[in-house]
gemmi code that builds the backbone of each chain (N, CA, C; Angstrom):
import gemmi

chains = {
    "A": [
        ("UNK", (6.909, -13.918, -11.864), (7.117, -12.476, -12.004), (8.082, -11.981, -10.930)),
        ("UNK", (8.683, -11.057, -10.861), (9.709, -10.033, -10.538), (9.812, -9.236, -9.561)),
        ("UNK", (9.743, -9.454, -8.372), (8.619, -7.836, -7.603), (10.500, -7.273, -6.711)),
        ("UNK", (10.729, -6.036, -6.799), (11.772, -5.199, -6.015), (11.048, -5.925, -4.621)),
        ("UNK", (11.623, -6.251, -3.163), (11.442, -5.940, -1.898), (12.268, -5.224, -1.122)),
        ("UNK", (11.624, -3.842, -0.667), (12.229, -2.925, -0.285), (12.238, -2.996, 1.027)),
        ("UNK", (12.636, -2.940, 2.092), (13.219, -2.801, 3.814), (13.869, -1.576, 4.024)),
        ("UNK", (13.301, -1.060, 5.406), (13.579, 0.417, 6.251), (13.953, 0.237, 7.153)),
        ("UNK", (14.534, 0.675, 7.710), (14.949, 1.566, 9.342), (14.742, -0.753, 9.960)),
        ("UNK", (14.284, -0.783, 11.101), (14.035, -1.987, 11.721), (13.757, -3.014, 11.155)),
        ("UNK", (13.270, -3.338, 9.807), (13.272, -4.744, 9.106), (14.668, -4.111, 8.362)),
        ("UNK", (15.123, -3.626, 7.687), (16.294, -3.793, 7.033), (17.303, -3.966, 7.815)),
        ("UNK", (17.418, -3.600, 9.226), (18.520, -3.847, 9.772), (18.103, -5.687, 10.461)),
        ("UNK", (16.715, -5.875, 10.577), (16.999, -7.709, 10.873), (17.422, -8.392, 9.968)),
        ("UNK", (16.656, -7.714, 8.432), (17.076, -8.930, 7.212), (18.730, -9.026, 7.079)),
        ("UNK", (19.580, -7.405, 6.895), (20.769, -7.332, 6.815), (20.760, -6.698, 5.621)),
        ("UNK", (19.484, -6.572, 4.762), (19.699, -5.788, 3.251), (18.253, -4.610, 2.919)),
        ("UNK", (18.734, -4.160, 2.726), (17.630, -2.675, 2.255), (16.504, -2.999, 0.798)),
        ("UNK", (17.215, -3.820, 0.144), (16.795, -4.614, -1.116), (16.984, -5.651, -1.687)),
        ("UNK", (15.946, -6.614, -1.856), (15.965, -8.176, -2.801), (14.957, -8.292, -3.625)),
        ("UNK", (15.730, -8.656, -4.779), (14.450, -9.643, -5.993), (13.933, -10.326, -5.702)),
        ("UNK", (12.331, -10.664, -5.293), (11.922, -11.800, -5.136), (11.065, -12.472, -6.503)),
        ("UNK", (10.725, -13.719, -6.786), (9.748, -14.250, -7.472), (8.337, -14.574, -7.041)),
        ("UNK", (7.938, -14.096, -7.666), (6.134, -14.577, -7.026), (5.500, -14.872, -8.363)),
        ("UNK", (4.276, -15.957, -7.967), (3.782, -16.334, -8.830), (2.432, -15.312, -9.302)),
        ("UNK", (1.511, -15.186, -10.593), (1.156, -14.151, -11.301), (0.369, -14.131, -10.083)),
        ("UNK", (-0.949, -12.605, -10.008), (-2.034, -12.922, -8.748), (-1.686, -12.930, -7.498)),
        ("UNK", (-0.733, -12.815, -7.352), (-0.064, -13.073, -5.705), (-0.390, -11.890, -4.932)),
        ("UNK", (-1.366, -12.021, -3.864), (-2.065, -11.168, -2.915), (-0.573, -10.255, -1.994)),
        ("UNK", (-0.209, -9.332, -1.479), (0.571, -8.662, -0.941), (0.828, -10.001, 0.538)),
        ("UNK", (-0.416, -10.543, 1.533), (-0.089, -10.992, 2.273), (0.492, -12.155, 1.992)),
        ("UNK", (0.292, -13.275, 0.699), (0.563, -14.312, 0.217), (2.119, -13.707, 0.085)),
        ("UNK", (2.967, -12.922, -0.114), (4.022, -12.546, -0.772), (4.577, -12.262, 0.575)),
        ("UNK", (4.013, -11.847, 1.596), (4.668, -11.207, 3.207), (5.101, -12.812, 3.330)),
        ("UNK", (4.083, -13.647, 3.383), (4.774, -15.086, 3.586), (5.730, -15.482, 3.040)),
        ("UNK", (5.867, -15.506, 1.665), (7.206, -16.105, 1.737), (8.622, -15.130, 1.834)),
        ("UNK", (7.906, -13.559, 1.448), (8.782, -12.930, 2.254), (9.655, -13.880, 3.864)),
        ("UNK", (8.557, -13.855, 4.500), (8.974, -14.864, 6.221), (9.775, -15.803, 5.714)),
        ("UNK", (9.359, -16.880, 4.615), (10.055, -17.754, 4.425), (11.917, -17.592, 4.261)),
        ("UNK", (11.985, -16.569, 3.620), (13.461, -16.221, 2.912), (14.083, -15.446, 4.607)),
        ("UNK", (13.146, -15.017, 5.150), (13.600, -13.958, 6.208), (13.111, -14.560, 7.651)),
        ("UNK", (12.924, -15.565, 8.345), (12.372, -16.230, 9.355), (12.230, -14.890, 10.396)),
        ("UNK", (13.819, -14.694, 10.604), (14.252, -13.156, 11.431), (12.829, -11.788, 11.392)),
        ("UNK", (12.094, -11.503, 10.167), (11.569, -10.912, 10.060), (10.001, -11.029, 10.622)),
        ("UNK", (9.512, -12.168, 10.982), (8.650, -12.643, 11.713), (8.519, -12.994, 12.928)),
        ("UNK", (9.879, -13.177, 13.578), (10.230, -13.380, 14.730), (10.989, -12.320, 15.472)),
        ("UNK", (11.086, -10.966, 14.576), (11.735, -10.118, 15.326), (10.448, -8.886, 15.668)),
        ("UNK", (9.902, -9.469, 14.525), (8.683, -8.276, 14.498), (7.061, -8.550, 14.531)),
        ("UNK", (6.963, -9.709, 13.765), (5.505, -10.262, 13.979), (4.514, -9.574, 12.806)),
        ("UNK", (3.955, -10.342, 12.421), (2.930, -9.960, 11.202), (2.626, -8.320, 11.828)),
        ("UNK", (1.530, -8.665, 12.662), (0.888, -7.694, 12.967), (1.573, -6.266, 13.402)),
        ("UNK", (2.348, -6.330, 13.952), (3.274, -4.924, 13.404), (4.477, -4.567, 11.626)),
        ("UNK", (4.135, -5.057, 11.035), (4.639, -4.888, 9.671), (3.694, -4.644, 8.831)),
        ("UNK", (3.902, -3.131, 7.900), (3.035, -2.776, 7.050), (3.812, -2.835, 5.892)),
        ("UNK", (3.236, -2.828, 4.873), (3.524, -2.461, 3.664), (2.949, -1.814, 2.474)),
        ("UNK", (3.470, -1.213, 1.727), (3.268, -0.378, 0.977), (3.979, -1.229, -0.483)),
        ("UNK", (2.905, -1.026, -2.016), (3.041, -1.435, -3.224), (3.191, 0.250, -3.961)),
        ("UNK", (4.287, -0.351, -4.500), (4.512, 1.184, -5.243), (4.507, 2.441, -4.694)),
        ("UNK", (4.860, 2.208, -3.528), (5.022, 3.846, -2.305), (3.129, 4.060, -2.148)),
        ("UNK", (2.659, 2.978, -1.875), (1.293, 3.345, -1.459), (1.171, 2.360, -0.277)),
        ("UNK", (0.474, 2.949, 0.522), (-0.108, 1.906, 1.505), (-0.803, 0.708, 1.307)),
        ("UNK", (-0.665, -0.342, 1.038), (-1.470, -1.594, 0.710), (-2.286, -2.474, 1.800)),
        ("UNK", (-3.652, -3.019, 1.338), (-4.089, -4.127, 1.954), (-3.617, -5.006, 1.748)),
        ("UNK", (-4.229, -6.439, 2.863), (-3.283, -7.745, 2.721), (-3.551, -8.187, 1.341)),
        ("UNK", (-5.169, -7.780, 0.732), (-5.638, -8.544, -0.278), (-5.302, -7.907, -2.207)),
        ("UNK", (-4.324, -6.850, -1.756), (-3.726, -5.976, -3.293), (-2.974, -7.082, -3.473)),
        ("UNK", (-3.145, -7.228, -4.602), (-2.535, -7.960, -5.683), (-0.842, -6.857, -6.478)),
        ("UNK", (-0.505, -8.125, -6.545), (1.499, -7.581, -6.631), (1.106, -8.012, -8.761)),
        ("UNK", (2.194, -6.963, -8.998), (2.011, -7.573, -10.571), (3.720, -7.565, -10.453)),
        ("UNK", (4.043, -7.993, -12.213), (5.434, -7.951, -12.180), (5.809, -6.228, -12.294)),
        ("UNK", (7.159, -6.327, -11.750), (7.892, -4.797, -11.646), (7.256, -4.182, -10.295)),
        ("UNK", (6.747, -4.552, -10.107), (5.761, -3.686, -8.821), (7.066, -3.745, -7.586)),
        ("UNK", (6.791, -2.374, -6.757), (7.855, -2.311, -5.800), (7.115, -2.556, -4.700)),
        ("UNK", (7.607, -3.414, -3.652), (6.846, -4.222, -1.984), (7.974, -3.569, -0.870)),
        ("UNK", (7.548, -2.761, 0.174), (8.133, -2.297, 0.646), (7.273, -2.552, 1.887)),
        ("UNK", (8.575, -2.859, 3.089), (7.925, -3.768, 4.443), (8.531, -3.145, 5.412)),
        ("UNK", (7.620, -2.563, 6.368), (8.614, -1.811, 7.091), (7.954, -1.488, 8.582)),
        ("UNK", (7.765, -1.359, 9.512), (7.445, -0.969, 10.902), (6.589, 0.139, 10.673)),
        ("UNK", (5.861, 0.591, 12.074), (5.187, 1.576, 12.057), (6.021, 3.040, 11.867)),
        ("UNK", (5.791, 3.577, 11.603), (6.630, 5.134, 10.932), (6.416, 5.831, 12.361)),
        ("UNK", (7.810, 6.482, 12.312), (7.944, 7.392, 13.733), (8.770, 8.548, 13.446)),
        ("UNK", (8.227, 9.004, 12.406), (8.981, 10.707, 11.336), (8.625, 11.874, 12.701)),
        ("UNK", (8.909, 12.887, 12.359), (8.333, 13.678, 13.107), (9.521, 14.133, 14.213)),
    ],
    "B": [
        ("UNK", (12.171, 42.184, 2.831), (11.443, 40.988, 3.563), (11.147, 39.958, 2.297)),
        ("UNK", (11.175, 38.593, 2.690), (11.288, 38.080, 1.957), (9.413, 37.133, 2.093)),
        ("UNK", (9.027, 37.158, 0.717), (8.059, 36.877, 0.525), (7.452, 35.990, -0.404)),
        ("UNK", (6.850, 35.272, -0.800), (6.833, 34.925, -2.467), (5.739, 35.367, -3.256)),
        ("UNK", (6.343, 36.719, -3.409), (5.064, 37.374, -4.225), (3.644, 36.716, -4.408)),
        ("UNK", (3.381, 36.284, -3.599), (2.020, 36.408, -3.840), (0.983, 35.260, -4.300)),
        ("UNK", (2.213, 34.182, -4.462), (1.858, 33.002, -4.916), (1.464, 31.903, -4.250)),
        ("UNK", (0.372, 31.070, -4.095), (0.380, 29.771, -3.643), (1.882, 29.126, -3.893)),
        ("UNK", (2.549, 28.668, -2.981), (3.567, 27.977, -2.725), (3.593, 26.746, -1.848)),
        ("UNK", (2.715, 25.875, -1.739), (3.226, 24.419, -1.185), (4.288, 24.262, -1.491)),
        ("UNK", (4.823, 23.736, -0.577), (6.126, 22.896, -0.638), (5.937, 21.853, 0.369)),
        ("UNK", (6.981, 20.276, 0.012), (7.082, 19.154, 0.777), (8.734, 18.928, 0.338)),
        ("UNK", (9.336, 18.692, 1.281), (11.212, 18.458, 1.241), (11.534, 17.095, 1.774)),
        ("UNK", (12.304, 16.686, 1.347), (13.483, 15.425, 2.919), (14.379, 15.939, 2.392)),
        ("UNK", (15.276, 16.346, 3.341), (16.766, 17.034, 2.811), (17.931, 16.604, 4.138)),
        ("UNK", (19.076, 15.852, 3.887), (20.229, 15.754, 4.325), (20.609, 16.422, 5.077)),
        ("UNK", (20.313, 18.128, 4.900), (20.863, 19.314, 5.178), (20.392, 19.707, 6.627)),
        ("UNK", (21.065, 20.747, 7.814), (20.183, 21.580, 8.638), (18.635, 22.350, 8.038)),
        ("UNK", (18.275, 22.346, 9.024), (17.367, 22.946, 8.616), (16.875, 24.586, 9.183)),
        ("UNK", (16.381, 25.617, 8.464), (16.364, 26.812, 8.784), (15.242, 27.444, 8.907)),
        ("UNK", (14.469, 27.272, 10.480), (13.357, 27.432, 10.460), (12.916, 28.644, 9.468)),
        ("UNK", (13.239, 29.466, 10.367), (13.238, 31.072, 9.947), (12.984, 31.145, 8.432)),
        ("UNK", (13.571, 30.688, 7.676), (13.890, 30.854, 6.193), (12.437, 29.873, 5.744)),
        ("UNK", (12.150, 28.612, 6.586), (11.227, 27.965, 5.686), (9.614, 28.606, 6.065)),
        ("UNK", (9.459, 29.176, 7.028), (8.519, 30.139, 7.811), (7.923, 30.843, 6.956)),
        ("UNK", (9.296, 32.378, 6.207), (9.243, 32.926, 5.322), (8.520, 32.752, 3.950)),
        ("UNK", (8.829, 31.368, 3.702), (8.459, 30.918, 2.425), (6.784, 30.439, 2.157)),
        ("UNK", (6.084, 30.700, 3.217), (4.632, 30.524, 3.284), (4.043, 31.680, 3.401)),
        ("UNK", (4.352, 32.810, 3.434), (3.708, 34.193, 4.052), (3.224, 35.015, 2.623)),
        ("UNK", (2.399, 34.970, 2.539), (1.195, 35.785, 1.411), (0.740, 36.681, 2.131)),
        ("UNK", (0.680, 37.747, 1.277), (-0.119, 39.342, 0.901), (-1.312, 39.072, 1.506)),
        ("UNK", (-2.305, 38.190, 1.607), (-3.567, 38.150, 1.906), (-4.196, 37.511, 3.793)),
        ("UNK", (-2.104, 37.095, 4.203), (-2.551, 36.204, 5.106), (-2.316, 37.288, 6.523)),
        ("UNK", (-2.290, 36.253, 7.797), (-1.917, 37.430, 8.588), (-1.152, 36.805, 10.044)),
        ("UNK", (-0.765, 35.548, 9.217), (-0.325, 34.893, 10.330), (0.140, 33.516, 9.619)),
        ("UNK", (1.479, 33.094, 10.262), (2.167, 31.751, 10.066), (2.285, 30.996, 11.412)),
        ("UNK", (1.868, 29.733, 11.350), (2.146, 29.066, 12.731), (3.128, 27.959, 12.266)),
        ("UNK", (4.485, 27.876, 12.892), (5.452, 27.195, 12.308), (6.003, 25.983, 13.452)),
        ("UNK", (5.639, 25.329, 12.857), (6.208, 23.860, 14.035), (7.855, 23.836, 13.971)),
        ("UNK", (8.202, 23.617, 14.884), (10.132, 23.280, 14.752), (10.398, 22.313, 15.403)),
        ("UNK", (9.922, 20.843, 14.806), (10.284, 19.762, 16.197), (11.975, 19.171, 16.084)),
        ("UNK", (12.330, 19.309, 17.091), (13.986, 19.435, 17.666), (13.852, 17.463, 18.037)),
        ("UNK", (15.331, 17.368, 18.259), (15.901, 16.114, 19.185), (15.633, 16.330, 20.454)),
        ("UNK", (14.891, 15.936, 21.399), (15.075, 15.603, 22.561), (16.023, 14.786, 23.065)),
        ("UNK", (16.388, 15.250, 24.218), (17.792, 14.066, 24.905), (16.894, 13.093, 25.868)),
        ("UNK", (16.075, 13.728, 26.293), (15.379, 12.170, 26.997), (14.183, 11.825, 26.800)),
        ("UNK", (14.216, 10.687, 26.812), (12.407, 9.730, 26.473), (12.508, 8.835, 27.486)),
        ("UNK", (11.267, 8.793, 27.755), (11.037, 8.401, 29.095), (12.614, 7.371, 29.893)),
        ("UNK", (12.675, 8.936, 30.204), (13.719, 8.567, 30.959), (15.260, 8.373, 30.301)),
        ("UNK", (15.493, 7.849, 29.553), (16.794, 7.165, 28.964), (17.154, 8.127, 28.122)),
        ("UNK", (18.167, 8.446, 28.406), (19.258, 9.474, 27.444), (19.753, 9.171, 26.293)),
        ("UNK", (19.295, 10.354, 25.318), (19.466, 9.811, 24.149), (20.682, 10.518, 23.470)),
        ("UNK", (22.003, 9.926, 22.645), (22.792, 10.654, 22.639), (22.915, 11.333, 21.221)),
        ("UNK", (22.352, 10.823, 19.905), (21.683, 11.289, 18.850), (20.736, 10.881, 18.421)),
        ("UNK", (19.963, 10.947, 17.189), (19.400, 10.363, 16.386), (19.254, 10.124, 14.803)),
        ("UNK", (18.889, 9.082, 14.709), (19.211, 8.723, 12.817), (18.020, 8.882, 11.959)),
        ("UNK", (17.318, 10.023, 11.383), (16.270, 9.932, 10.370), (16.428, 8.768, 9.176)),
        ("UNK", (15.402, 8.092, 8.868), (15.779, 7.505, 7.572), (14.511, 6.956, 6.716)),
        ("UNK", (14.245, 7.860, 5.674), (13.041, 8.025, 5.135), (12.648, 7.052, 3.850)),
        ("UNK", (11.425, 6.766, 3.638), (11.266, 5.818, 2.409), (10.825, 7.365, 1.675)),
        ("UNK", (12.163, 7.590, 0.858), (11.943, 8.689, 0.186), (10.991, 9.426, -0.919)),
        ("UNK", (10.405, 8.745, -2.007), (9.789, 8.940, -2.685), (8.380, 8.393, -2.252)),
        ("UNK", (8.117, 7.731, -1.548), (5.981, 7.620, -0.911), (6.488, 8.417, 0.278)),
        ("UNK", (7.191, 9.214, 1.232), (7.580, 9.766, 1.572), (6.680, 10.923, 1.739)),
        ("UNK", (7.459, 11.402, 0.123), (7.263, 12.927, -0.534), (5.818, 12.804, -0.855)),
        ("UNK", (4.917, 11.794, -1.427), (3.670, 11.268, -1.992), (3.104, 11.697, -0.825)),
        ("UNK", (3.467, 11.381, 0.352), (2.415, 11.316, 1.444), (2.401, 12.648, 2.298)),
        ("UNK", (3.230, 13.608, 2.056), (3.319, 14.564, 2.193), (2.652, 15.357, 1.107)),
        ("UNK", (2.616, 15.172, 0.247), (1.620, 15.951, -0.491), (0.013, 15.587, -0.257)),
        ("UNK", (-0.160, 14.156, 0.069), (-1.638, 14.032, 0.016), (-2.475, 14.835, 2.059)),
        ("UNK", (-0.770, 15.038, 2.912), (-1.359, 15.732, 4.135), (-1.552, 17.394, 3.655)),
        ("UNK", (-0.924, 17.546, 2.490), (-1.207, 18.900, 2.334), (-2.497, 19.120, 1.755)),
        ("UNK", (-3.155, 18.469, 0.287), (-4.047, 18.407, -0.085), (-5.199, 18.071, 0.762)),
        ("UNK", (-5.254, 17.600, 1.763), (-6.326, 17.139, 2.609), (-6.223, 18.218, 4.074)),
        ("UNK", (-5.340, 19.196, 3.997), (-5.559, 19.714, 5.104), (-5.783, 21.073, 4.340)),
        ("UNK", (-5.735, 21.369, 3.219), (-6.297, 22.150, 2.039), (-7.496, 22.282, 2.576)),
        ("UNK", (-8.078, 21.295, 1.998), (-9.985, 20.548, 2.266), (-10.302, 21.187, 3.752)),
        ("UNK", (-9.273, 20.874, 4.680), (-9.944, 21.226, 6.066), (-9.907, 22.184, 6.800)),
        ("UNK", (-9.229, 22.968, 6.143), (-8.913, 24.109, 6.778), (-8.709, 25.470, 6.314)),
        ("UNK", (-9.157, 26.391, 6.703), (-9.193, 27.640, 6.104), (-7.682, 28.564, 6.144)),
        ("UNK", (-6.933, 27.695, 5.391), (-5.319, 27.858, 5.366), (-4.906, 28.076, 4.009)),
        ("UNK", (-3.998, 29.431, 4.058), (-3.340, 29.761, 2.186), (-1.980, 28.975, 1.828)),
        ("UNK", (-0.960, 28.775, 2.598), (-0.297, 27.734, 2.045), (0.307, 27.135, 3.336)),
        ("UNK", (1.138, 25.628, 2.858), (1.451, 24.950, 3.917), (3.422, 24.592, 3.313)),
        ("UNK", (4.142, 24.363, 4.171), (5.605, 24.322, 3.839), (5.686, 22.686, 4.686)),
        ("UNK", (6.419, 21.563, 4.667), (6.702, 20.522, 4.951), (8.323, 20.207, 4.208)),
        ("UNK", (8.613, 20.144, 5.485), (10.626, 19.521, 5.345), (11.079, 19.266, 6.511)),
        ("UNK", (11.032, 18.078, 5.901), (12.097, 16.842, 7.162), (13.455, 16.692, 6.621)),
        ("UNK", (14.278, 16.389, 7.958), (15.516, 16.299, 7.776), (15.764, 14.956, 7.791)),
        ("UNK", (16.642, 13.935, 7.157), (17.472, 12.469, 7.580), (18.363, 12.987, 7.994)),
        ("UNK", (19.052, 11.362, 8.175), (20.265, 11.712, 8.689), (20.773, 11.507, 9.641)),
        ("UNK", (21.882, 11.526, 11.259), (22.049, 11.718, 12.033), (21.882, 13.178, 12.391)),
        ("UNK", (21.083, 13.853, 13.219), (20.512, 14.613, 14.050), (21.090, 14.482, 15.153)),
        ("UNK", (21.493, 15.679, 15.859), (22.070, 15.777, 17.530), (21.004, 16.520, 18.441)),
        ("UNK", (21.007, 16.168, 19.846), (20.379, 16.803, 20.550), (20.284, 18.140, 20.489)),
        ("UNK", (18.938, 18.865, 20.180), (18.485, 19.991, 19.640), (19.059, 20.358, 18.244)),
        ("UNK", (18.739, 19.677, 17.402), (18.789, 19.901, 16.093), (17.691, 19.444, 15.606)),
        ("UNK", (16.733, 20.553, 14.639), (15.910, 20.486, 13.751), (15.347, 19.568, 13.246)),
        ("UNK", (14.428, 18.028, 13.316), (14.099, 17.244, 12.536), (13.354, 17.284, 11.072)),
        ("UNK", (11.870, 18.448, 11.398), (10.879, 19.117, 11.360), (10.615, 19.993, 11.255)),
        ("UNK", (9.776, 20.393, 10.367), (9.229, 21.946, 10.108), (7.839, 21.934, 9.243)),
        ("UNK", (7.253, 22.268, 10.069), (5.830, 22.523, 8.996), (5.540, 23.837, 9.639)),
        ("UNK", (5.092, 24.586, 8.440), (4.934, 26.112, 9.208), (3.194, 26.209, 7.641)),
        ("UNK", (2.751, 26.870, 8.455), (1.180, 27.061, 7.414), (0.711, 28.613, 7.774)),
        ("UNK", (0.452, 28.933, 6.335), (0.070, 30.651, 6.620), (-1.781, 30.643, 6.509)),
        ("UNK", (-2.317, 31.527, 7.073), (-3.231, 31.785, 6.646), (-3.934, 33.109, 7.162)),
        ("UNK", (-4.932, 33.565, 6.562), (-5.492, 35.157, 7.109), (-5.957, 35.166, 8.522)),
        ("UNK", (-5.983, 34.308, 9.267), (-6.402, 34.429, 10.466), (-6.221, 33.272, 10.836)),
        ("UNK", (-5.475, 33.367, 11.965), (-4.056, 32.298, 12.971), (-4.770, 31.641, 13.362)),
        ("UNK", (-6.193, 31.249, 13.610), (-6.938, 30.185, 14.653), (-6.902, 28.958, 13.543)),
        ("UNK", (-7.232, 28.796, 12.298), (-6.883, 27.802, 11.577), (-5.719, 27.888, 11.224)),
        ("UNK", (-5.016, 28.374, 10.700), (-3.393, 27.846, 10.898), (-2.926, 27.195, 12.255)),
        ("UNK", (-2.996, 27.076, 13.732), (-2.858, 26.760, 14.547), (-3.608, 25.286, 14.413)),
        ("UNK", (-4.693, 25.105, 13.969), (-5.097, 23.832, 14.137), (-4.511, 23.302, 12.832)),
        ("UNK", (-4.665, 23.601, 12.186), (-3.789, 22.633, 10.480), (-2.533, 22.244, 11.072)),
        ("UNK", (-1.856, 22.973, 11.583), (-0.136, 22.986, 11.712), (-0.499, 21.708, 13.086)),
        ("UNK", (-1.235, 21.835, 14.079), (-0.987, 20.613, 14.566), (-1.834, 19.306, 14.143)),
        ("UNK", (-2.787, 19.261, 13.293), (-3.331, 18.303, 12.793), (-2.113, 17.929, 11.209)),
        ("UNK", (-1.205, 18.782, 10.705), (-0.154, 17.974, 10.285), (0.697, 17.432, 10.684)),
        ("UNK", (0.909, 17.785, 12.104), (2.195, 16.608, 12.875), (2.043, 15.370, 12.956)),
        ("UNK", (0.526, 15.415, 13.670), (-0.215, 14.379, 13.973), (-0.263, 13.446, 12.928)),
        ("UNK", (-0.802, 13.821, 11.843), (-0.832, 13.013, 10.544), (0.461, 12.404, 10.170)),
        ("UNK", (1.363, 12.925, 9.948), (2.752, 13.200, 9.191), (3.401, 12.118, 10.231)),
        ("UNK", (3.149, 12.029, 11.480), (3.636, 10.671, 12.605), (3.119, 9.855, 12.320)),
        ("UNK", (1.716, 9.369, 11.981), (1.336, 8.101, 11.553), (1.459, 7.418, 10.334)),
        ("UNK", (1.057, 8.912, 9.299), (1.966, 8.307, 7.667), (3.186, 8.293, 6.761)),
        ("UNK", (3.709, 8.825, 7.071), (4.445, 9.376, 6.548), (5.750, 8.320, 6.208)),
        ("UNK", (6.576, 7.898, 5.596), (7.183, 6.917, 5.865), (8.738, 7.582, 6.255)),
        ("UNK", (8.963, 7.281, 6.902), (10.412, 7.916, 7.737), (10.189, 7.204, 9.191)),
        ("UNK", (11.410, 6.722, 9.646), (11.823, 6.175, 10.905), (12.783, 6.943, 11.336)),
        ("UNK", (12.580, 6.798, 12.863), (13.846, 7.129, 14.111), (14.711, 6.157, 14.738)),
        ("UNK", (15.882, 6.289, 14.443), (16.744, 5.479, 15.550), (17.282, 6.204, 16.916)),
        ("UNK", (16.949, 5.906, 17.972), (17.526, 6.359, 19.138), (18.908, 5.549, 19.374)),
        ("UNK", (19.839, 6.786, 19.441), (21.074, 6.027, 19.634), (21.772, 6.335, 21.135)),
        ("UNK", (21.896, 5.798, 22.064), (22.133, 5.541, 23.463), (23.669, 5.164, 23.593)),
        ("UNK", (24.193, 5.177, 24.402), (25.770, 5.276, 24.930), (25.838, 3.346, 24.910)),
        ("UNK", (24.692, 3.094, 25.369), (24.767, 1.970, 25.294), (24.000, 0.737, 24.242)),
        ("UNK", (23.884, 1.108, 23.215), (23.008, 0.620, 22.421), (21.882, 1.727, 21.521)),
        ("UNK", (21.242, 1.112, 20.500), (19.921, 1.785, 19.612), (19.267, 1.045, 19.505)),
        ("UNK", (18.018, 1.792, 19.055), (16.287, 1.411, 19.113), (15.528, 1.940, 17.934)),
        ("UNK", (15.754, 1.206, 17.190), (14.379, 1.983, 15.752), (13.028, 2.005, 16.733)),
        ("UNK", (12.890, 3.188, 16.652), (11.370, 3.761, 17.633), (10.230, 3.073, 16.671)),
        ("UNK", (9.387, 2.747, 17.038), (8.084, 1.923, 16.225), (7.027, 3.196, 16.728)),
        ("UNK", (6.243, 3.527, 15.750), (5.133, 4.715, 16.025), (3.730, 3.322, 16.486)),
        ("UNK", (2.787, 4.709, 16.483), (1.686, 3.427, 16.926), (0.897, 2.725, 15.595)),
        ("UNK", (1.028, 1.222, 16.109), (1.065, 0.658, 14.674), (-0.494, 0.274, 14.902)),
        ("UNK", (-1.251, 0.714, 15.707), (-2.732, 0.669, 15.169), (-2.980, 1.172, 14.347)),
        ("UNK", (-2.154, 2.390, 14.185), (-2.488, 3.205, 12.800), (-3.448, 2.643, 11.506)),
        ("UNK", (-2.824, 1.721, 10.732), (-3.372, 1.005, 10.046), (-3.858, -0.460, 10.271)),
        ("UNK", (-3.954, -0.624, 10.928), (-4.368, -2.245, 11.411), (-6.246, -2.040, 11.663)),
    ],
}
model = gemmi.Model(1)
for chain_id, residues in chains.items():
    chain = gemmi.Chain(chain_id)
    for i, (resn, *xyz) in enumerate(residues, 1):
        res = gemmi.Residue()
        res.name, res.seqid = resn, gemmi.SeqId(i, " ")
        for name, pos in zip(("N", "CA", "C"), xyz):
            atom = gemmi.Atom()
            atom.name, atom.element = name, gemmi.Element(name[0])
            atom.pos, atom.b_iso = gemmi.Position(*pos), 0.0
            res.add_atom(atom)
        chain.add_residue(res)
    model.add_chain(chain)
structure = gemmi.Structure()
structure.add_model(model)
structure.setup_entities()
């Protein structure tokens, strides 16, 4: 399946792109998908570290354990500092 | 005087544009209320310490706007407040220019005063929008506190 990966402000400027297609297999947990996210993006684990990277499925805040379907949008991004 | 007859009017924005306190102030003030408390958070030039020479808003636009509506609906629930206004600016921003604006009306200013700062508060931890500090000598995407959700 198909999933948009979307990048903001500090992961889009390590990866170098704001957006990529990735493939994931059906069932694929959000954190199972951050991994191979890492895989394609090493930079993104080593610039930032699991534990400061959140993400959000479909402009919602997600746990590690939400499940990604196809079309679904994954968006990975630092702690938010709006305001 | 400009008013909106009378209507519940929420509003939530991200707009490119300056922003005009005054005008978005206006746009919360009901017949029934008796007081607006309006946040205007500006660019600061220094953080701890280091001079900052602009800054770059840059918002995950549409959960954005989502999450701005669910601080309005929940500060609905908490507070004895008639309407609430929310608009952020992107963009490059210069020292003392407008980022921010939440302004909230209600019949008596002691809860509008606490809503309006229990939406900053909120609106910094969820909201999805980042800061770049841009320095003479380099930039810094600012990271908020990421206990937030952890």
């Amino acid at each position: 399946m198909n999933v948009k990966v979307l990048f903001f402000g500090a992961t889009a400027d390590t990866v170098g792109k704001r957006e990529v297609e990735m493939s994931f297999d059906e069932e694929t947990a959000a954190s199972a998908a951050l991994s191979q996210i890492f895989e394609k993006f090493p930079e993104l684990q080593k610039n930032h570290g699991r534990k400061s990277l959140h993400f959000a499925v479909n402009q919602k805040y997600a746990d590690d354990d939400e499940i990604i379907n196809d079309g679904d949008e994954l968006a990975v991004f630092t702690a938010v500092s709006g305001g | 005087m400009k008013t909106n007859d009378g209507q519940k009017n929420h509003f939530f924005e991200i707009t490119g544009e300056p922003l005009d306190v005054g005008e978005i102030a206006r746009r919360v003030v009901l017949p029934e209320c008796g007081a607006t408390v309006t946040l205007d958070g500006y660019v600061r030039k220094f953080t701890k310490g280091r001079e900052t020479d602009y800054l770059v808003y840059e918002a995950y636009e549409p959960m954005a706007l989502s999450e701005m509506e669910k601080l309005i609906d929940a500060a609905l629930e908490k507070f004895e407040i008639a309407n609430i206004g929310i608009v952020h600016r992107v963009g490059r921003l210069e020292i003392g220019e407008t980022s921010v604006v939440i302004a909230v009306s209600s019949p008596h200013r002691r809860a509008a005063f606490e809503a309006c700062e229990w939406l900053i508060k909120e609106l910094k931890r969820t909201v999805p929008i980042w800061k770049k500090e841009v320095y003479a000598d380099g930039e810094t995407w600012i990271e908020g506190d990421s206990a937030a959700f952890n």
